[in-house]
Each structure stands twice: as C-alpha cells, then as structure tokens.
C-alpha positions in Angstrom: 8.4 19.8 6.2 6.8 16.3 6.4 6.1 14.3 3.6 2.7 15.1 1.9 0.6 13.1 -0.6 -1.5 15.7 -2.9 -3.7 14.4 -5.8 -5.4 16.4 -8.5 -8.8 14.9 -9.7 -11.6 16.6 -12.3 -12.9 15.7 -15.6 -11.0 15.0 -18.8 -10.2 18.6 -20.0 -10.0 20.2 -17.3 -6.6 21.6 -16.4 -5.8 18.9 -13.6 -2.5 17.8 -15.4 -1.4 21.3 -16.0 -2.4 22.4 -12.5 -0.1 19.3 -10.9 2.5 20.7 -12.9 2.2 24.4 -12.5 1.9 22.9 -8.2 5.2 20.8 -8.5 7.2 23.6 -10.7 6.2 26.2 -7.6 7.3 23.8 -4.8 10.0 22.8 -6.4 11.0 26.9 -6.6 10.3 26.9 -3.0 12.7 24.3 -2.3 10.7 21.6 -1.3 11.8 17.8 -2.7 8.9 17.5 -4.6 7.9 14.5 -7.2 4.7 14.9 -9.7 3.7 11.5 -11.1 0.7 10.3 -12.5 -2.5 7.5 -12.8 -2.5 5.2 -14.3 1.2 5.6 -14.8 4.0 6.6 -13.0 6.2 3.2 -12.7 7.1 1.4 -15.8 4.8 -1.2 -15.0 1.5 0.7 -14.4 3.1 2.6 -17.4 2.0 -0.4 -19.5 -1.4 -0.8 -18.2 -1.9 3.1 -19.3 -1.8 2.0 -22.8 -3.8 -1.1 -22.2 -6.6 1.1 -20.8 -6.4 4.8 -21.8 -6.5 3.6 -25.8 -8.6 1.8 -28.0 -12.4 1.4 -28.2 -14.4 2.8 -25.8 -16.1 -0.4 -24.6 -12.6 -2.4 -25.0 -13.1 -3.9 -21.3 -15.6 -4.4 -18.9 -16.4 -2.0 -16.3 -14.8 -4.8 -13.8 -12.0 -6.2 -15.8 -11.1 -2.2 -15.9 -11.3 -1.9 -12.3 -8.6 -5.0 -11.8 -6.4 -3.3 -14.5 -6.2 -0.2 -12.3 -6.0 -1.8 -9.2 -3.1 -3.5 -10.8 -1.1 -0.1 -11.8 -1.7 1.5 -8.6 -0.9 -1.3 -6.7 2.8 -1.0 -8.6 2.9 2.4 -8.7 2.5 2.5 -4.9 4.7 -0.1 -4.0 7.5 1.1 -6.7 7.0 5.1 -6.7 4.6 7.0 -4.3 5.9 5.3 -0.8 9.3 5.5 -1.2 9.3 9.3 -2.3 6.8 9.7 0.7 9.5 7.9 3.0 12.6 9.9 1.8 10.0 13.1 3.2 9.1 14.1 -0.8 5.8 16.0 -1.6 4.6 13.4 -4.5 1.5 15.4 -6.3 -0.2 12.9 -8.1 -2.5 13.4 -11.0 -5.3 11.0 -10.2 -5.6 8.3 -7.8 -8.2 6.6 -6.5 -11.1 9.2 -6.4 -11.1 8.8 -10.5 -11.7 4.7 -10.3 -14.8 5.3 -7.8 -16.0 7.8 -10.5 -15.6 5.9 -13.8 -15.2 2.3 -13.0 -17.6 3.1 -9.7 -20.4 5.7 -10.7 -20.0 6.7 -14.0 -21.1 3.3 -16.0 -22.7 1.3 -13.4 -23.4 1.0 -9.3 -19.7 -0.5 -8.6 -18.8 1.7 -6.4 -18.5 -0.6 -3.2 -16.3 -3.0 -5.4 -14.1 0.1 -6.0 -13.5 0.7 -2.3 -13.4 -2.3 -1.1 -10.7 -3.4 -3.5 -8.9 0.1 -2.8 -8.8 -0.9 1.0 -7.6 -4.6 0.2 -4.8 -3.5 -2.6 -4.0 0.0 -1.4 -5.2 1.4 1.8 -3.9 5.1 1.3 -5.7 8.3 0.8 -4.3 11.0 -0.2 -3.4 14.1 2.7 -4.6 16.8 0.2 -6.5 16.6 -3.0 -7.7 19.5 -5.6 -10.5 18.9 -7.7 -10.8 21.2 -10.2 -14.4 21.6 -11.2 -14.7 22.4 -15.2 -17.8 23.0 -17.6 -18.5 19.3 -18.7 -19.2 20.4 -22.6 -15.7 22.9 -22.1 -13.5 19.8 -20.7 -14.8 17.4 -23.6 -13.7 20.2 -26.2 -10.5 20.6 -24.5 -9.9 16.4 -24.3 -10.9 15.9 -27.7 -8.3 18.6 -28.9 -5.4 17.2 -27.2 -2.6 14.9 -29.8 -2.2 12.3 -28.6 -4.3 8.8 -28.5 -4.8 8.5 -24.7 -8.7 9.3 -25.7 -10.8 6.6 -24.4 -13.3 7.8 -22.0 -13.4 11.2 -23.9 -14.6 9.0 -26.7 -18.1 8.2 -23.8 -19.0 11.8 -25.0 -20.5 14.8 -22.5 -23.1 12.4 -20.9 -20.2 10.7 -18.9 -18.4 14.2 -18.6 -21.7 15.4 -16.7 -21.9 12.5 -14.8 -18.3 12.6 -13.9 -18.6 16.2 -12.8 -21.4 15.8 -9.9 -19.7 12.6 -9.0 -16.1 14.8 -8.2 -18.4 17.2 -6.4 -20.0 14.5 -4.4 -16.3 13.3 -3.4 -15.3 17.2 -2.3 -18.7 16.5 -0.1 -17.9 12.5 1.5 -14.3 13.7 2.1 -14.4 17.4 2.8 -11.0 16.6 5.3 -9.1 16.4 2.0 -11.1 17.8 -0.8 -10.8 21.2 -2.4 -12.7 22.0 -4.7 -11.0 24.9 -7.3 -13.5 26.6 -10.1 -11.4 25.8 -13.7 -13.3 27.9 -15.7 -10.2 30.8 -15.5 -6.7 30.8 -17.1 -4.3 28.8 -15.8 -2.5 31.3 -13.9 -5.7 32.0 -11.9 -6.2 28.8 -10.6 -2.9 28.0 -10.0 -2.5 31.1 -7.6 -5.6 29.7 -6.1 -4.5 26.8 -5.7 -1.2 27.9 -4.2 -3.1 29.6 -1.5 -5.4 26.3 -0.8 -2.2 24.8 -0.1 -0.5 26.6 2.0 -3.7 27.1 4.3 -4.0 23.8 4.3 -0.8 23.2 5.3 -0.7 25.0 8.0 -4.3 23.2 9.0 -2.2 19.8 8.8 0.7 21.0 11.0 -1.7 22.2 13.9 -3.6 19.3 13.5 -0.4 17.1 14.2 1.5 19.4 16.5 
C-alpha cells in the first residue's frame, strides 16, 4: 500500500488522541508501517513550541503571534517527521494539523481565518489524504479536558463558549472539504467509534485506490 497521511481533529475532550492511537495500534496489527505523531509536537523542535503554547494563561499570546508559533512547529515537524515517514511509504496518523489552526487561531477568537490559509499554503502546502473528526458534546469534551493530569490546559481554560464554537467550526470543515473529512459521532465508548472508524478507513481506502488506479 501507498503512503497515506490521516489526521484526527475534534474538540478538546473528545477522544481524538485515543482514537489516533486505537487507529495506529490496529494498522500496526495489520502490518502496515504505520507512525502516529502529533500537533503541535511530533519533532523535538515543534516539541518545544508545545509547551510554549499549550501551557500558561489563557490570553498568554495573541491570536497572531499563536498562529506564527504554529506555523513554526508544523513547519519542523513536516520537514523533520511527516515527509520522510510518507516517503519511506508509512501511514503517519497525525493528531491535529492544520484544520485545528483555522479553527482556534482562524474562527474561534477572531476572523483570521484567510491569514491561517494563506500562511498554511506559504509554509506547508499539504493536506491531509484522510481526516476523522470526531464530533463530541461541547459541555462533555470540556469535562473530559478539564479532568485530564497534566498542564497542557490552555484553550480548555476558554471554557464551553469556545468548545461550542469549535464544534460547528469542525463540522463546517467536514462540509468545505467533504473529499477528506469524516465526520465520526464520539458520544459512544471507545471501542464503538474505533470500529467505526476502522470501517471509514478501509472504505475509504479503497475510494483512494480506484481513484488513482
């Protein structure tokens, strides 16, 4: 099999980080050379912008100066992680990428959202082949966030307003980019959605080899 780029998107809380994992452990089963990494994150540089951006105060940076900082990390993280895992013919199932920047640096707390693409096109110019969005109860993913140990609480700390906001702007992505998007209801256990999933992905698959044979 090809190389394949899947993302995971949804609202803090709800079970997009346990779903990429639940994906990548049943690949991996499968045999498939699979790598799960994350955003911001997943090279030791954009590894240190995580902490510069998912802790502290919520209104730490500006809307903008937090679009540049995760511009930056992708930027490294695609350059050091995601394309050479996609040239060796990996699946890398990332959880977030760009479809989270044009919600909270883009929608959620201001109109930036041209800025968002416009700098994504400049710095990165990928989209993902596949992404899940797992749609959650806004009130239910704040719950779950707040729970979690851990310090990595920043935009949890906006409170369910954001979390609402969030939520219809993931749903309006599944509707721009319906090519990619699949939307997957969270409000089950995780074994539920991630048989769901499972079969999303292997329909889809087989959508993307016709498509290319």
């Amino acid at each position: 099999m090809a190389s394949l780029f899947i993302t995971f998107e949804g609202i803090d809380g709800s079970g997009k980080s346990t779903q990429a994992r639940m994906l990548a452990d049943r690949l991996k089963a499968d045999g498939q050379d699979t790598l799960l990494t994350r955003e911001p994150g997943g090279s030791p540089g954009a590894e240190e912008i995580r902490q510069l951006v998912l802790t502290g105060e919520p209104d730490r940076w500006s809307v903008e100066t937090e679009m540049l900082l995760f511009n930056a990390a992708r930027r490294d993280h695609i350059e050091k992680t995601v394309d050479p895992a996609l040239a060796d013919g990996k699946v890398v199932i990332c959880d977030r990428f760009v479809d989270s920047s044009r919600i909270y640096q883009g929608t959620t707390r201001g109109d930036l959202r041209a800025k968002v693409d416009a700098l994504h096109d400049l710095m990165i110019g990928r989209e993902p082949d596949v992404t899940f969005i797992i749609d959650m109860d806004p009130e239910l993913g704040l719950k779950r966030g707040l729970a979690r140990v851990g310090a990595e609480q920043r935009f949890e700390d906006f409170g369910v307003d954001l979390q609402e906001t969030a939520r219809h702007g993931f749903l309006n992505i599944a509707h721009q980019f319906p090519e990619r998007c699949i939307v997957i209801e969270g409000n089950r256990t995780p074994d539920e959605v991630a048989a769901e999933i499972y079969v999303q992905y292997t329909a889809r698959i087989a959508e993307l080899s016709s498509r290319h044979a």
